[in-house]
C-alpha positions in Angstrom: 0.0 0.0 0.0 1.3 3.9 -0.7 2.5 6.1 2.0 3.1 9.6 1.4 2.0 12.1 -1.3 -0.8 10.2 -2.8 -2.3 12.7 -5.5 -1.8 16.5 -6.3 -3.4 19.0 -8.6 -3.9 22.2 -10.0 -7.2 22.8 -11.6 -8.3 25.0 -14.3 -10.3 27.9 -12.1 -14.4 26.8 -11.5 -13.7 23.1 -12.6 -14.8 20.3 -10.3 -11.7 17.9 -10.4 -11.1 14.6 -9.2 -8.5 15.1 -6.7 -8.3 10.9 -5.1 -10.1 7.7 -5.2 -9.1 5.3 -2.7 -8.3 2.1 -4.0 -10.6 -0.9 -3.9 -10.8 -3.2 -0.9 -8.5 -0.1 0.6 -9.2 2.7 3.7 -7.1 5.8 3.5 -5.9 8.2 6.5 -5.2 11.5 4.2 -5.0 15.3 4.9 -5.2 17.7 2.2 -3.5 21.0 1.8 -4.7 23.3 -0.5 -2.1 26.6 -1.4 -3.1 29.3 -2.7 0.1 30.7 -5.2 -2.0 33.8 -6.1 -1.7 37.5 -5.1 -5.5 38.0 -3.9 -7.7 35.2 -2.0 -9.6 32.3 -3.8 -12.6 30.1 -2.6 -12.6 26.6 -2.3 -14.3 23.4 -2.0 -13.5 20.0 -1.1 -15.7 17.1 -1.2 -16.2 13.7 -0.3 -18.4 11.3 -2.2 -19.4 7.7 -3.4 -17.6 5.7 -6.0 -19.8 6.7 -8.5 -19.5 10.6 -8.4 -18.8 12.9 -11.1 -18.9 15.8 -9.5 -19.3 17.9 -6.1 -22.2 17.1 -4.2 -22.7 20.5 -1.5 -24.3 17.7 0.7 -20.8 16.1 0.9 -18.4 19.0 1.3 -15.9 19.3 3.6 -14.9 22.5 3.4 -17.5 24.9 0.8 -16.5 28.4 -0.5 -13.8 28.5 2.1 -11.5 31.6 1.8 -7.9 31.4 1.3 -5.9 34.3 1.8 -3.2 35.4 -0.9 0.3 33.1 -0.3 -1.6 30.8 1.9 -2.5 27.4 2.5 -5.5 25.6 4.4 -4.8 22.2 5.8 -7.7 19.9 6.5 -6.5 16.4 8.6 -8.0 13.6 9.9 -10.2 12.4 6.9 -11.1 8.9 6.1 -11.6 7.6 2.7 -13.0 4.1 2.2 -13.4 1.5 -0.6 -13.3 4.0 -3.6 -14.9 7.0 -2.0 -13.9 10.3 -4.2 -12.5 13.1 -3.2 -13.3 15.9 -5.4 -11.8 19.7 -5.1 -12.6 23.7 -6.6 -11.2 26.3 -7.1 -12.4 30.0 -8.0 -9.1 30.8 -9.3 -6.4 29.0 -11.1 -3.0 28.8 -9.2 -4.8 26.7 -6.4 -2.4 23.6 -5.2 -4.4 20.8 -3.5 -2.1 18.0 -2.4 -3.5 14.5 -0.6 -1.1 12.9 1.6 -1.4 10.0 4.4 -1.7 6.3 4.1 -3.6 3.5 2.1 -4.2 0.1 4.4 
């Protein structure tokens, strides 16, 4: 099982992007940290859904139009991602880093 960084991204500004799918027959212990590289503050959302997700649900967000300040990065820990559970993220801007890391088991 993977350790580590286990997915990273950049999305285009206002696109819904699949950010991790746990593997099957796997549960995951991940954070995410989402920097903002940009010189004003962008809005994000990060979700957790089912297997068969396409896209943000607001039902299943973890964090919704949250604010990051310019230069600045929002850490969310302690998130559990089962038998291939998504984890989608948004941003309003480009320039937005989101970066999963834990464990798979």
């Amino acid at each position: 099982m993977a350790n580590g960084r286990l997915a990273a991204s950049s999305p285009a500004a206002n696109t819904e992007t699949l950010l991790y799918q746990a593997p099957s027959a796997t549960t995951s212990s991940i954070s995410i940290s989402a920097c903002n590289t940009n010189a004003v503050a962008a809005k994000i959302k990060i979700s957790l859904e089912t297997s068969a997700a396409v896209g943000i649900a607001t039902t299943n967000c973890i964090e919704f139009n949250s604010s990051i300040p310019a230069t600045s990065t929002l850490e969310r820990g302690g998130i559990v991602v089962s038998n291939q559970q998504k984890v989608f993220c948004y941003s309003d801007l480009g320039g937005v880093n989101f970066v999963v890391y834990g464990y798979e088991s």
